[in-house]
Backbone as CSV, one residue per row, in Angstrom:
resi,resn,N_x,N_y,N_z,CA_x,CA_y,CA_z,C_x,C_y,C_z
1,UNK,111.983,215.109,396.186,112.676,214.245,397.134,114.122,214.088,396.688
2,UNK,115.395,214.114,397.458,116.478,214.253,396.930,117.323,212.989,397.768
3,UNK,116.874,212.198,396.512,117.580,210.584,396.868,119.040,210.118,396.742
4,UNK,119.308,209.592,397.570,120.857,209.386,397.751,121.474,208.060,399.150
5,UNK,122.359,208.460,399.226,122.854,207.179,399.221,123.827,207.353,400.675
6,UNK,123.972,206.182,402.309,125.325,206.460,402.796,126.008,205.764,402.010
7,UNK,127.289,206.460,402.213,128.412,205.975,401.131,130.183,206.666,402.510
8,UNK,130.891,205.224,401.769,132.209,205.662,402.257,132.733,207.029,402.118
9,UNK,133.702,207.220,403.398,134.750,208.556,403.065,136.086,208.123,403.439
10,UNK,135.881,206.912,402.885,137.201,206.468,402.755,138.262,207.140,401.898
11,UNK,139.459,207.586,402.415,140.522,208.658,402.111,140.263,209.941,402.271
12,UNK,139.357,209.772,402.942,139.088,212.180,403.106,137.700,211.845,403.394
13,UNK,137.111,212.778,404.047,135.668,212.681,404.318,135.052,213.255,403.206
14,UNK,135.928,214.309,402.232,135.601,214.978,400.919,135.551,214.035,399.720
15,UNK,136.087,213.050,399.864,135.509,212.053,399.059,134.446,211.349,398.621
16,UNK,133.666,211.362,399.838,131.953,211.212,400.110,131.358,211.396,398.739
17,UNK,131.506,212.952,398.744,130.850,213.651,397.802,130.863,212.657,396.216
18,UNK,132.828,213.062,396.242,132.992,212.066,394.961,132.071,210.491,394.702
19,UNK,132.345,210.285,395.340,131.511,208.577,395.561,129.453,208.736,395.493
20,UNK,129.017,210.162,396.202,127.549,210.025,396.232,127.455,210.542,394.245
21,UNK,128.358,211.656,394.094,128.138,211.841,392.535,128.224,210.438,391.293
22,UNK,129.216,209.491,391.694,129.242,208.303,390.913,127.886,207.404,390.664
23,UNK,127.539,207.431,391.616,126.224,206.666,391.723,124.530,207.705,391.664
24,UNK,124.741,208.822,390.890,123.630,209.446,390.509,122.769,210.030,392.401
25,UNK,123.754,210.237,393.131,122.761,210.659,394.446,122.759,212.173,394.325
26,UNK,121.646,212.764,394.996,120.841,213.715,394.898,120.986,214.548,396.631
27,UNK,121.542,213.296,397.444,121.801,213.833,399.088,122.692,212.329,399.258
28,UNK,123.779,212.814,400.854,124.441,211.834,400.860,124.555,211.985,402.175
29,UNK,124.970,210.472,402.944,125.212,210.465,404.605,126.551,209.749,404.753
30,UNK,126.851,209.824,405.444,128.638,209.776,405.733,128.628,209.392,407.596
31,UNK,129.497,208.410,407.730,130.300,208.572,408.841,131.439,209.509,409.390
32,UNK,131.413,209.726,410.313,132.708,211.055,410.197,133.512,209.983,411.313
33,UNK,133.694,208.743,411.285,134.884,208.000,411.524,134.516,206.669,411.437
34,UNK,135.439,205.467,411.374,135.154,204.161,411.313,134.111,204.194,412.317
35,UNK,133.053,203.136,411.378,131.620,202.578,412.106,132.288,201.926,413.493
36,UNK,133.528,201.373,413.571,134.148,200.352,413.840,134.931,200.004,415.225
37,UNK,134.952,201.396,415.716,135.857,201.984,416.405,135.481,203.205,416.952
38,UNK,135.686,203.111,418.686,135.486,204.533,419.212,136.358,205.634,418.845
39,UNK,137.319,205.273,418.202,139.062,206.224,417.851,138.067,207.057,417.066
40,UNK,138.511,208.443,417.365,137.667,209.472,416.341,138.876,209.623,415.154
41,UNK,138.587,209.647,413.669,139.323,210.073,412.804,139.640,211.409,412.719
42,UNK,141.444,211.493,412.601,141.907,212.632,412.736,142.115,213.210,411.146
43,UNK,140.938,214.229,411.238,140.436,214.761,409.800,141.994,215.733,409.515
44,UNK,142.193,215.826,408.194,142.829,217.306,407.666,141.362,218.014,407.924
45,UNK,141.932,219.519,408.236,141.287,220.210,408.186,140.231,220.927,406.390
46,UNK,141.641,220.330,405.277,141.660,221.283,404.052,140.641,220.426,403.809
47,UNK,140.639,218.415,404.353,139.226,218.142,403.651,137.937,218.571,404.042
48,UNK,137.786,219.638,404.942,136.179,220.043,405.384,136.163,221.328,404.414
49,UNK,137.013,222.077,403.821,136.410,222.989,402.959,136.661,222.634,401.482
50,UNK,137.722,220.961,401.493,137.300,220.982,399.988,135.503,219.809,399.837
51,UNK,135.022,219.295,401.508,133.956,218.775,401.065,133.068,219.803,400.896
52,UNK,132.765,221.046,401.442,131.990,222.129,401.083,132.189,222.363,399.604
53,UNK,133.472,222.899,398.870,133.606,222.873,397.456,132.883,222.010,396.710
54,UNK,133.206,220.340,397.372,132.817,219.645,396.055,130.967,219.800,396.239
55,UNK,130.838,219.703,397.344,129.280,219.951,397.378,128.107,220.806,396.759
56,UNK,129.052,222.053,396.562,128.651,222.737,395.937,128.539,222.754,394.097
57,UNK,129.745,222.368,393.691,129.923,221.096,392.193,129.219,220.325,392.290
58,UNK,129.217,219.796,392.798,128.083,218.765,392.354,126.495,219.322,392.113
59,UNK,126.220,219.977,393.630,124.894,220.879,393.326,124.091,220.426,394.756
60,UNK,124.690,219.787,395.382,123.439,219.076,396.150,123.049,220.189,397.425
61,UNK,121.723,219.719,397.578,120.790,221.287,398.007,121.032,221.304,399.535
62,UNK,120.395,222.089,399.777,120.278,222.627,401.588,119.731,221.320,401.755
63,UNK,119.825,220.797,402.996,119.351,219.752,403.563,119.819,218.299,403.296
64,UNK,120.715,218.040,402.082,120.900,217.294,401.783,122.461,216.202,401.732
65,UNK,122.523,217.244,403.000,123.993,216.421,403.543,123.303,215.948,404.854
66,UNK,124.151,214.359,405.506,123.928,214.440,406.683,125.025,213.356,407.029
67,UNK,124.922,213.721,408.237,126.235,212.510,408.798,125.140,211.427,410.190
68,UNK,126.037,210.051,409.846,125.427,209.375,411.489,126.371,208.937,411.994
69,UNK,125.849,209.189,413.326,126.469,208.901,414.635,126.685,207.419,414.404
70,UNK,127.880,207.173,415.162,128.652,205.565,415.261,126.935,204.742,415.559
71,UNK,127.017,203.505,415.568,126.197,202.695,415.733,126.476,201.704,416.927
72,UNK,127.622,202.197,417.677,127.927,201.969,419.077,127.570,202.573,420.157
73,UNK,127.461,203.926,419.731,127.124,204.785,420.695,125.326,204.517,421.408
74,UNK,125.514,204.560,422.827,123.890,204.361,423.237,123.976,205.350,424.562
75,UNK,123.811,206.053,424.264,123.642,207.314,425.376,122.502,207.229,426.241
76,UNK,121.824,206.388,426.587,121.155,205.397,427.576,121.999,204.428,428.293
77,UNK,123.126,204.128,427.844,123.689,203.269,428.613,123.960,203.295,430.105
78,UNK,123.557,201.907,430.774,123.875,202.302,432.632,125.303,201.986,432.714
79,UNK,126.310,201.756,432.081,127.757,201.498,432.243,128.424,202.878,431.991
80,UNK,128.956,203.062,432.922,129.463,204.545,433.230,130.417,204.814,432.018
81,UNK,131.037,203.642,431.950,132.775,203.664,431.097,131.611,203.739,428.783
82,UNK,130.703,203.127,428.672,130.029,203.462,427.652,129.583,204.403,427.521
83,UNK,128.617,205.113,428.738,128.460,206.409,428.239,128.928,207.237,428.004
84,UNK,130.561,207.294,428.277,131.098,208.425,428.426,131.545,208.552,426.888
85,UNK,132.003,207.332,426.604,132.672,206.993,424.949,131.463,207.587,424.041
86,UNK,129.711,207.252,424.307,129.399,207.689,423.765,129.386,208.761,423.638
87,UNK,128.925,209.585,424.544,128.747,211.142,424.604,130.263,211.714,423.781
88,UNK,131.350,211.362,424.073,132.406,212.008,423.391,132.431,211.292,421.907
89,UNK,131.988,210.240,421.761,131.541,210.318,419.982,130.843,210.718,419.304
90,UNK,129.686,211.206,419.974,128.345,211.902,419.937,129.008,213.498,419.155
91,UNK,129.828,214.185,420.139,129.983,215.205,420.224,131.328,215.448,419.503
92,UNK,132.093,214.046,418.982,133.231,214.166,417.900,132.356,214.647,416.927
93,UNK,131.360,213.671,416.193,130.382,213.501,415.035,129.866,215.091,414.560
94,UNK,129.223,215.584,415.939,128.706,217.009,415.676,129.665,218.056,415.292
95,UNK,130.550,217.860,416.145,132.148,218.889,415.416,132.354,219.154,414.141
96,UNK,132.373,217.571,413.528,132.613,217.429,412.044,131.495,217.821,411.242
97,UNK,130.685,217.670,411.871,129.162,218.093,411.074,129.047,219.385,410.520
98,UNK,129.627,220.094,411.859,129.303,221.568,411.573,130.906,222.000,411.028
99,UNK,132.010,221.412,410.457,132.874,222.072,410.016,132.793,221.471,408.409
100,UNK,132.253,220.473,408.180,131.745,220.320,406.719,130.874,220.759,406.290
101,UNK,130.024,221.911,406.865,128.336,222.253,406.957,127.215,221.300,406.352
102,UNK,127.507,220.200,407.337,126.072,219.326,406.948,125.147,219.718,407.509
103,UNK,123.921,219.102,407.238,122.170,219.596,407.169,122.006,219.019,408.857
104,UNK,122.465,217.854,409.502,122.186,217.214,410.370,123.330,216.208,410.881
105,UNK,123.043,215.251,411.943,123.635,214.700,412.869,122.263,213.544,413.185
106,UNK,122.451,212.098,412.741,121.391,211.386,412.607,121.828,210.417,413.745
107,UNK,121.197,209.780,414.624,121.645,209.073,415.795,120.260,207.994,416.476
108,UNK,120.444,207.013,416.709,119.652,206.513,417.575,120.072,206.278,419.332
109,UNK,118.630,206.636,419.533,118.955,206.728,421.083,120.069,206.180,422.097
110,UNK,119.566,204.950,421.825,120.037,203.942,422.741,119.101,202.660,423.442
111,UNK,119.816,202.002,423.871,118.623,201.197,425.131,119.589,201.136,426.372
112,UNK,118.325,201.409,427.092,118.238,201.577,428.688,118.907,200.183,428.753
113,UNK,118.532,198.746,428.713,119.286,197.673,428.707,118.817,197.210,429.840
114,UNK,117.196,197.339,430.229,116.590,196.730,431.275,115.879,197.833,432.605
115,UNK,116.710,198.860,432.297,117.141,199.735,433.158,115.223,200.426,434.204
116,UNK,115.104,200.320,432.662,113.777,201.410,432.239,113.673,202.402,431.544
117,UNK,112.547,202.917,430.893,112.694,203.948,430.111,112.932,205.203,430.488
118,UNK,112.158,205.588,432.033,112.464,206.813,432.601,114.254,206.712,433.200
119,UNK,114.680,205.882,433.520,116.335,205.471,434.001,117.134,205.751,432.688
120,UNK,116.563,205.496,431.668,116.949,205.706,430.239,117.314,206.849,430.009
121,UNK,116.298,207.477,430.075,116.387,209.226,429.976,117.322,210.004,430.789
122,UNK,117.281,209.743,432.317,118.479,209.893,432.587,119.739,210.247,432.509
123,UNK,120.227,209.089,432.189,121.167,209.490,430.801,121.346,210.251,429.552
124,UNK,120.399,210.307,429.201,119.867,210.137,427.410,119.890,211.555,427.481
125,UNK,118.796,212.581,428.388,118.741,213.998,428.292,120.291,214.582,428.577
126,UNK,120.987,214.629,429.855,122.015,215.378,429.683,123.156,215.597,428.776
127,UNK,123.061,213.819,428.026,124.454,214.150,426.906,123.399,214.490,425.923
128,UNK,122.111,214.342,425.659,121.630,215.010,424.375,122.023,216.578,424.560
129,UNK,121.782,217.273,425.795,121.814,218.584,425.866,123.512,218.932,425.662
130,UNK,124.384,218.655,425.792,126.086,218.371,425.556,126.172,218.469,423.865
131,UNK,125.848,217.478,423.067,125.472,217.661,421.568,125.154,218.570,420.999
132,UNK,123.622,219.057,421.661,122.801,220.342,421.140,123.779,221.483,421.407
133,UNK,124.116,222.079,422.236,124.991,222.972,422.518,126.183,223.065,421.763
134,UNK,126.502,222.262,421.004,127.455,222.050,419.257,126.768,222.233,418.085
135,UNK,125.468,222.587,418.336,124.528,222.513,416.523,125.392,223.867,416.427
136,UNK,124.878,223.959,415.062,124.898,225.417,414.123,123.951,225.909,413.821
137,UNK,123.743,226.625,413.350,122.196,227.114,412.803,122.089,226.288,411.641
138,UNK,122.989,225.685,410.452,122.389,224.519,410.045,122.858,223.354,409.784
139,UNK,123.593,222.847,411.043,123.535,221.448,411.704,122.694,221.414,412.417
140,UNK,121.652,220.342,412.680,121.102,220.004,413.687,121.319,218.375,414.065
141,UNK,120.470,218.413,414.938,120.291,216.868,415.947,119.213,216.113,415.909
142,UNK,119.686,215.031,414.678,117.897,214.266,414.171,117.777,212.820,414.967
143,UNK,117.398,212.888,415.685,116.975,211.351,416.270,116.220,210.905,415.631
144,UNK,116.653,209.198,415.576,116.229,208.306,414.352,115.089,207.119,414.939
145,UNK,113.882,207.265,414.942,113.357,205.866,415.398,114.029,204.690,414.933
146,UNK,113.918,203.405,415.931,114.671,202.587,416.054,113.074,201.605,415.851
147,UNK,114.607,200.290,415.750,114.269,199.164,415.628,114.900,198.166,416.755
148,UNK,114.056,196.954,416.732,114.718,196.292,417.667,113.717,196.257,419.342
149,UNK,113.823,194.900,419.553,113.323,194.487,421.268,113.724,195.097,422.436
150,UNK,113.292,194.425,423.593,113.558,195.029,424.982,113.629,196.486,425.256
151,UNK,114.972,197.155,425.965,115.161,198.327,425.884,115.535,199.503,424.938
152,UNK,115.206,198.695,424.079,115.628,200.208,422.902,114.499,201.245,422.998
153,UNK,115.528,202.630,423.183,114.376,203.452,423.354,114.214,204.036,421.563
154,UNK,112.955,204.740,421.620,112.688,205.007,420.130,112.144,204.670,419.209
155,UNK,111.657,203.650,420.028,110.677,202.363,418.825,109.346,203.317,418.418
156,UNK,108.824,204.454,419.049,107.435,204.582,418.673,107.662,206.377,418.571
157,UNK,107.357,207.070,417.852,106.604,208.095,418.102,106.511,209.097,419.479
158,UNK,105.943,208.495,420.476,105.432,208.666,421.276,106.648,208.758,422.400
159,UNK,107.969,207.884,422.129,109.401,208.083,422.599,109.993,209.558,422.249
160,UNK,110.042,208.847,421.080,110.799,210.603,420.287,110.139,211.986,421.054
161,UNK,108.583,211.648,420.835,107.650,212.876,421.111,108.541,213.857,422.847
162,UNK,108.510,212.626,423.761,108.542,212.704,425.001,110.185,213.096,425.099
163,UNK,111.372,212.642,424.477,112.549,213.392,424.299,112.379,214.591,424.444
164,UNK,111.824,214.728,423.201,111.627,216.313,422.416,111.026,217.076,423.610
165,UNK,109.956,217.026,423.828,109.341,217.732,425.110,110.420,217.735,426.233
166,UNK,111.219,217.010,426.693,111.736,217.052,427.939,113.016,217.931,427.684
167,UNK,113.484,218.330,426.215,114.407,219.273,425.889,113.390,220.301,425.275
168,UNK,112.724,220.921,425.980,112.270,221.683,425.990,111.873,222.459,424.065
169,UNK,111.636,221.482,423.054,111.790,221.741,422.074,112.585,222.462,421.159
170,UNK,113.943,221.947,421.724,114.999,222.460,421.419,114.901,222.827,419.576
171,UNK,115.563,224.371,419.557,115.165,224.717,417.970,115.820,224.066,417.004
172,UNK,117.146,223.428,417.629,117.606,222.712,416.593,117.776,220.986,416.477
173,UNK,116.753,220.575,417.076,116.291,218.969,417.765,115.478,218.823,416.630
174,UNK,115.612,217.965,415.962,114.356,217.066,415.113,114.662,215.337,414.867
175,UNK,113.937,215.124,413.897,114.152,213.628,413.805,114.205,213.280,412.190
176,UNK,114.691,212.085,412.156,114.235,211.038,410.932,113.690,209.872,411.145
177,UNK,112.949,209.634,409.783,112.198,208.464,409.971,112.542,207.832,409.319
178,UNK,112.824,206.192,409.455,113.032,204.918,408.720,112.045,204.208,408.253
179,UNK,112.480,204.020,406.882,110.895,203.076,406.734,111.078,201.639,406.629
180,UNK,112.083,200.971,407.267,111.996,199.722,407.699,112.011,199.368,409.035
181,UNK,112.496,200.372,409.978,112.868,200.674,411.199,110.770,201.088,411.649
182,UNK,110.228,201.593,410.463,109.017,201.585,411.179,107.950,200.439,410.905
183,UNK,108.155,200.434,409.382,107.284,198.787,409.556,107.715,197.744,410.529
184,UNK,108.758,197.061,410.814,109.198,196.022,411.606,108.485,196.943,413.213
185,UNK,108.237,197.921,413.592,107.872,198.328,414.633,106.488,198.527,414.570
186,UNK,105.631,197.837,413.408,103.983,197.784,413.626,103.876,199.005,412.948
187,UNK,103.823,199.800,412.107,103.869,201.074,411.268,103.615,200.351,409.541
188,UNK,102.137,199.805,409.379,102.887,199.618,408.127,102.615,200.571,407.086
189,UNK,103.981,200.429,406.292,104.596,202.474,405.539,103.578,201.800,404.297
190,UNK,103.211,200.772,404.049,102.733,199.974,402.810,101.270,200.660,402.180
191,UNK,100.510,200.740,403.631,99.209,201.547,403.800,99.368,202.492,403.969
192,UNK,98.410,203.264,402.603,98.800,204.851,402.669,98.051,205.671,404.214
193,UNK,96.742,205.069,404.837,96.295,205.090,405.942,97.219,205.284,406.875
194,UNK,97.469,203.770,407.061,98.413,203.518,408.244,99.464,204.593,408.427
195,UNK,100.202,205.319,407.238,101.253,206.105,407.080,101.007,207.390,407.538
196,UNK,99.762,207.464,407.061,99.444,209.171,407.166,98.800,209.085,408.833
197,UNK,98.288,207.990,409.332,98.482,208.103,410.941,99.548,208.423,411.443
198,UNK,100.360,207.559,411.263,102.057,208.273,411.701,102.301,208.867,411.101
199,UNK,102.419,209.740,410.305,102.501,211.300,410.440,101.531,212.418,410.983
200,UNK,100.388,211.752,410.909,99.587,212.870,411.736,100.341,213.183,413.348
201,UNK,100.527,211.754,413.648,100.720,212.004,414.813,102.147,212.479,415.280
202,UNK,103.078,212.320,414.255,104.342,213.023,414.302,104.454,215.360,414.281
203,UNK,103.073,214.956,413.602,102.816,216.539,413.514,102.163,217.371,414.602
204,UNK,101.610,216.442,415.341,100.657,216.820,416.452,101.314,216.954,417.339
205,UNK,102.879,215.785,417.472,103.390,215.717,418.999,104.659,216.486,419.054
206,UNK,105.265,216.529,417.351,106.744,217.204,417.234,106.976,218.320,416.197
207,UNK,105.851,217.730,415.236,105.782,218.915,414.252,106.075,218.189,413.076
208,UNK,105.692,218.039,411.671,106.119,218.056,411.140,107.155,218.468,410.222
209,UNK,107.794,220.191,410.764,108.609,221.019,410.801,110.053,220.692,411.040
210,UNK,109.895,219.545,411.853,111.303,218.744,412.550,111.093,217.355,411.706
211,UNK,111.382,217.219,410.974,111.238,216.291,409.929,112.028,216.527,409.158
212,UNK,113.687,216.184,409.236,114.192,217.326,408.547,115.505,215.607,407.501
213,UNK,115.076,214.459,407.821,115.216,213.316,406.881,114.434,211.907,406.474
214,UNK,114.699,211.140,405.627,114.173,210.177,405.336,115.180,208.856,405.758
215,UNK,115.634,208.028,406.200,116.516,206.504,405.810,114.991,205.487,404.665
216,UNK,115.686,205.309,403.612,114.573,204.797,402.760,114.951,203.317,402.275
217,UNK,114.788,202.033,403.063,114.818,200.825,403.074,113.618,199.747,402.913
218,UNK,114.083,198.607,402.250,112.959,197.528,401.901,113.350,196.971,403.642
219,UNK,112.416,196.218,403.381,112.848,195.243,404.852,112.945,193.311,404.535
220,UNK,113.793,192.769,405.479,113.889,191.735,405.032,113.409,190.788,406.504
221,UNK,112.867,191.965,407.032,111.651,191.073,408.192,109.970,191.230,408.262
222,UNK,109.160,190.583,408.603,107.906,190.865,408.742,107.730,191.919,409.522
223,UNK,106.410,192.822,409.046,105.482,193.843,409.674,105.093,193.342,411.522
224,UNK,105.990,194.462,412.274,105.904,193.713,413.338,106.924,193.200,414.278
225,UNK,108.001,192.907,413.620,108.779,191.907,413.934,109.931,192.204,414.968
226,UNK,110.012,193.662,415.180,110.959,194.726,415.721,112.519,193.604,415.398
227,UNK,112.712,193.381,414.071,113.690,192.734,413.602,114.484,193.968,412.613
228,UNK,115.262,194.881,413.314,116.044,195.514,411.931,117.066,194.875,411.026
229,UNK,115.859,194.234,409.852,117.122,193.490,408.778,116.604,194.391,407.677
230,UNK,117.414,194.905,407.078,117.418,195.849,405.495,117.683,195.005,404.187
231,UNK,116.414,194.998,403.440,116.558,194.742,402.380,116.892,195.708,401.031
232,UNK,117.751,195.234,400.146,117.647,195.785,398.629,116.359,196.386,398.476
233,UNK,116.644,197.456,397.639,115.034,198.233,396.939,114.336,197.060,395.939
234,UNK,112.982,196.885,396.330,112.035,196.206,395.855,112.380,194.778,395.910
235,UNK,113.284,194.142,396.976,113.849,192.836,397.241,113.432,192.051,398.253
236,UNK,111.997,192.921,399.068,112.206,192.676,400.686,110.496,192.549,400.794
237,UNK,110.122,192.672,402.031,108.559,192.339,402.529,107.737,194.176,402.080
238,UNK,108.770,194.946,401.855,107.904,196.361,401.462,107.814,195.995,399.745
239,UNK,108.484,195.869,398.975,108.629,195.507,397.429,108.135,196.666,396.688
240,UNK,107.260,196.887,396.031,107.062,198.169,395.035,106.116,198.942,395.795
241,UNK,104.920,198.406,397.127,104.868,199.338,397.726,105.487,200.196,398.885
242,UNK,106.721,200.029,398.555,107.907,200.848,399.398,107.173,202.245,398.974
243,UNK,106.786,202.251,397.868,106.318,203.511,396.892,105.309,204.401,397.598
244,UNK,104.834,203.749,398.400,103.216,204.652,399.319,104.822,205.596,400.454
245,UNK,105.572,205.030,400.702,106.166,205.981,401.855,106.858,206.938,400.737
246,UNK,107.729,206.847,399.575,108.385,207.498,398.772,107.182,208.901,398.223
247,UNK,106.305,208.163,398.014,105.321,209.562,397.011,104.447,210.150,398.156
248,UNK,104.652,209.906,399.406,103.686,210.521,400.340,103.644,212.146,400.375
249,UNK,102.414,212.480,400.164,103.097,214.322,399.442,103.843,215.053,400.526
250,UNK,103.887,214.635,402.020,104.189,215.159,403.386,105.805,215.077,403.497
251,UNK,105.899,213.791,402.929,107.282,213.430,402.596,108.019,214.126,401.460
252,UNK,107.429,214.607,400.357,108.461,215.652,399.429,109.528,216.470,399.930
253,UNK,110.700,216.557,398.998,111.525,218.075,399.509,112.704,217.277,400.161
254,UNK,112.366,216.316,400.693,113.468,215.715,401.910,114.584,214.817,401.570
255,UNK,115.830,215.042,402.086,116.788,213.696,401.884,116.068,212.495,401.876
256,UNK,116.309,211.190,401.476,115.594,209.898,401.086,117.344,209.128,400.731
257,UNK,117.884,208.722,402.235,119.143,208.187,402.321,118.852,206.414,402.291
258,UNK,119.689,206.290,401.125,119.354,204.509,401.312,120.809,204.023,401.588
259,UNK,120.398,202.967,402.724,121.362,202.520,403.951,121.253,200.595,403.374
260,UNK,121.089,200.289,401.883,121.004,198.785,401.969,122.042,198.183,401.245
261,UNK,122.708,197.290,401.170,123.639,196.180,401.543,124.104,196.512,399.752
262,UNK,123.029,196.731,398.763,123.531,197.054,397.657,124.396,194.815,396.828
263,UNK,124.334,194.874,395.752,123.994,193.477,395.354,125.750,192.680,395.939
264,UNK,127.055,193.686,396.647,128.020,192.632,397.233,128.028,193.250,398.644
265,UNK,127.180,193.570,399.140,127.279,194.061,400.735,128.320,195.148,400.562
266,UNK,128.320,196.515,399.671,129.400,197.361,399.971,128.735,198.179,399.933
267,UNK,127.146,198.464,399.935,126.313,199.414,400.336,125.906,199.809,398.871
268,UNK,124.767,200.633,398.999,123.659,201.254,398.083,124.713,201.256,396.947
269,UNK,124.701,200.815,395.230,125.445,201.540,394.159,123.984,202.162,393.350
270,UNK,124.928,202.419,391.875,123.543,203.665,390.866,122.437,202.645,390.866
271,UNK,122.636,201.484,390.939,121.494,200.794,390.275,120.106,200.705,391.658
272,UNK,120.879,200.832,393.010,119.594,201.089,393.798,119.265,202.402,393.769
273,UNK,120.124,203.586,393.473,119.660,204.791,393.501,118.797,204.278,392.663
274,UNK,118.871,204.055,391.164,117.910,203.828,389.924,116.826,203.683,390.213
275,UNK,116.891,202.514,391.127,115.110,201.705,391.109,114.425,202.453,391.890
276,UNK,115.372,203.257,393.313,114.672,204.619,394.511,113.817,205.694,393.337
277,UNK,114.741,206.116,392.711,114.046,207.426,391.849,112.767,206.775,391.188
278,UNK,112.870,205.634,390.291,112.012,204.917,389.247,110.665,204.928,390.377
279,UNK,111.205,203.919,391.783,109.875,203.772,392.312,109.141,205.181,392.880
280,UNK,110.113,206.171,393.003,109.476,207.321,393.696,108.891,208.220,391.975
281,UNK,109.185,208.066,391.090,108.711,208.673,390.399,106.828,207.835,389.789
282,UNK,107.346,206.646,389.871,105.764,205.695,389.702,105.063,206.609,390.629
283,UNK,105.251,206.695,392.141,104.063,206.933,393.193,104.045,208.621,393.416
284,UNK,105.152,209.477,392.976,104.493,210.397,393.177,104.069,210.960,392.063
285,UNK,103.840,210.650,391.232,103.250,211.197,390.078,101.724,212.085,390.387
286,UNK,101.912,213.606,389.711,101.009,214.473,390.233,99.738,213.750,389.331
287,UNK,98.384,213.769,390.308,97.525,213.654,389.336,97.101,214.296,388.725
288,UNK,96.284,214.019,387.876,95.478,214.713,386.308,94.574,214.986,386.986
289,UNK,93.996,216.375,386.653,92.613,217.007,387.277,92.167,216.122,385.916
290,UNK,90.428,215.681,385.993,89.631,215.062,385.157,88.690,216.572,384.886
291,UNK,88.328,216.315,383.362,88.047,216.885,383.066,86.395,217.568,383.603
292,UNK,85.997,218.815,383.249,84.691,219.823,383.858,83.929,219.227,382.862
C-alpha cells in the first residue's frame, strides 16, 4: 500500500513532490489550483517536467500520483452559469494531470440539488464524457463516493455502478473509495464482513480493476450519519480499527491518500503518515501458516 498524503503546491505544483518527500509519503494528491477559486492557476510549463523529475527522485511508483478536482465543482448542477465553471475546471484539472503524468483525476459527482437523480445525470454524463476525452493512457477519471444528505449523487455503490454503465465502461473511468465518506454512508469499513460486502459488490458492478485509489480517513461522525467530518488517524469513531480497511488484502498495491486536518489544520504531517503505515502494518501482517 503506498501511503501518502494531499499536500500543498504552493509555489510550483513541483513542489508537491518536495513537501510529500518531507513527511515520509509513499503517493501524493495535489490540487492543480486554489481549492478556493474557479481562476485556474497559470502553471510554468518547466514546473510539469521538473514535477516528473522530482517524482522520479524521490521514487514514487506508477499509480501513485493523483490530483483532485476543486471541491466546488458539481457537474450535476441545474444552474447553467455553475455548470459551465464546473466542466471548464473539470477539464483545467485533467490538462494538468496529464502534463505532470499523474495516475488519476479524483472528483466527486455532484448533487442534483433536488433536481433528481436521473435530472442529475443529465448533466453529469455529458461533461463527464468532455473530461474523458482528455485522459491519457495513464491519467484517468476516478470518481470518488461521497458523503453527505439530499442530492448528492454518489453516496452508494450502486450510483457509481450506474455512471459507469451509462459511459459505456469507459477504459479509462474508475473510482476511489473513502473510508470515512463510506462509513458515515452506512458502510461500516470497521467490519471486516461489512467491508468485503462492499467490495464484492464493487467487483461485480465495476470491477475491481477500476479501483485505481484509496482517500484513508478516521471519521469524526457516527456510522450512518452521511456527515462528512474527517478525523486525525486513530482520533475519530474508526480509531485502530481504521486497520480492517488498511490491511484488507483487496486493498494492497494502492495509493492510501490521507486528506485529515493533521494536529494545526494545515493538513496530514510525518506523524499521521507514521501512525497510517504503523496501523497498516499491525493489520496487514501476513499470517503464519501453523504448523503440519
Amino acid at each position: 500500500m503506498l501511503i501518502g498524503a494531499h499536500v500543498s503546491s504552493s509555489g510550483g505544483i513541483h513542489t508537491a513532490i518536495d513537501r510529500a518527500e518531507a513527511i515520509g509519503c509513499e503517493s501524493v494528491q495535489v490540487f492543480t489550483q486554489s481549492p478556493r477559486m474557479w481562476r485556474p492557476t497559470n502553471h510554468d510549463p518547466a514546473s510539469f517536467e521538473r514535477f516528473r523529475e522530482r517524482r522520479a527522485e524521490v521514487g514514487i511508483a506508477p499509480g501513485g500520483v493523483v490530483c483532485h478536482a476543486l471541491y466546488l465543482c458539481n457537474l450535476a448542477a441545474p444552474d447553467d452559469a455553475i455548470h459551465e465553471k464546473s466542466v471548464a475546471a473539470m477539464r483545467n484539472t485533467m490538462e494538468v494531470a496529464c502534463a505532470i503524468g499523474a495516475d488519476g483525476v479524483i472528483f466527486h459527482v455532484g448533487s442534483h440539488l433536488g433536481s433528481g437523480f436521473e435530472h442529475g445525470l443529465e448533466r453529469v454524463l455529458p461533461a463527464m464524457e468532455q473530461v474523458l476525452e482528455l485522459c491519457s493512457d495513464e491519467t484517468w477519471l476516478l470518481m470518488e463516493n461521497s458523503a453527505g444528505a439530499g442530492g448528492t449523487i454518489g453516496r452508494s455503490i450502486e450510483e457509481l455502478a450506474t455512471i459507469f454503465e451509462r459511459l459505456d465502461r469507459h477504459p479509462r473511468l474508475g473510482i476511489c473509495l473513502d473510508s470515512c465518506h463510506l462509513y458515515v454512508s452506512g458502510v461500516d469499513v470497521t467490519d471486516p464482513a461489512g467491508l468485503d460486502a462492499c467490495l464484492d459488490e464493487v467487483d461485480a458492478s465495476i470491477g475491481l480493476d477500476r479501483l485505481r485509489a484509496l482517500h484513508v480517513n478516521d471519521s469524526a461522525a457516527p456510522l450512518g450519519s452521511n456527515r462528512d467530518r474527517h478525523a486525525n488517524i486513530l482520533e475519530g469513531e474508526l480509531g485502530e480499527r481504521l486497520g480492517v480497511f488498511l490491511g484488507n488484502p483487496r486493498l494492497q498495491g494502492l495509493p492510501a491518500v490521507l486528506e485529515v486536518a493533521g494536529p494545526d489544520n494545515h493538513g496530514p504531517d510525518a506523524n499521521e503518515i507514521r501512525k497510517a503505515k504503523e496501523l497498516h502494518a499491525r493489520w496487514a501482517k501476513p499470517k503464519r501458516r501453523g504448523k503440519t
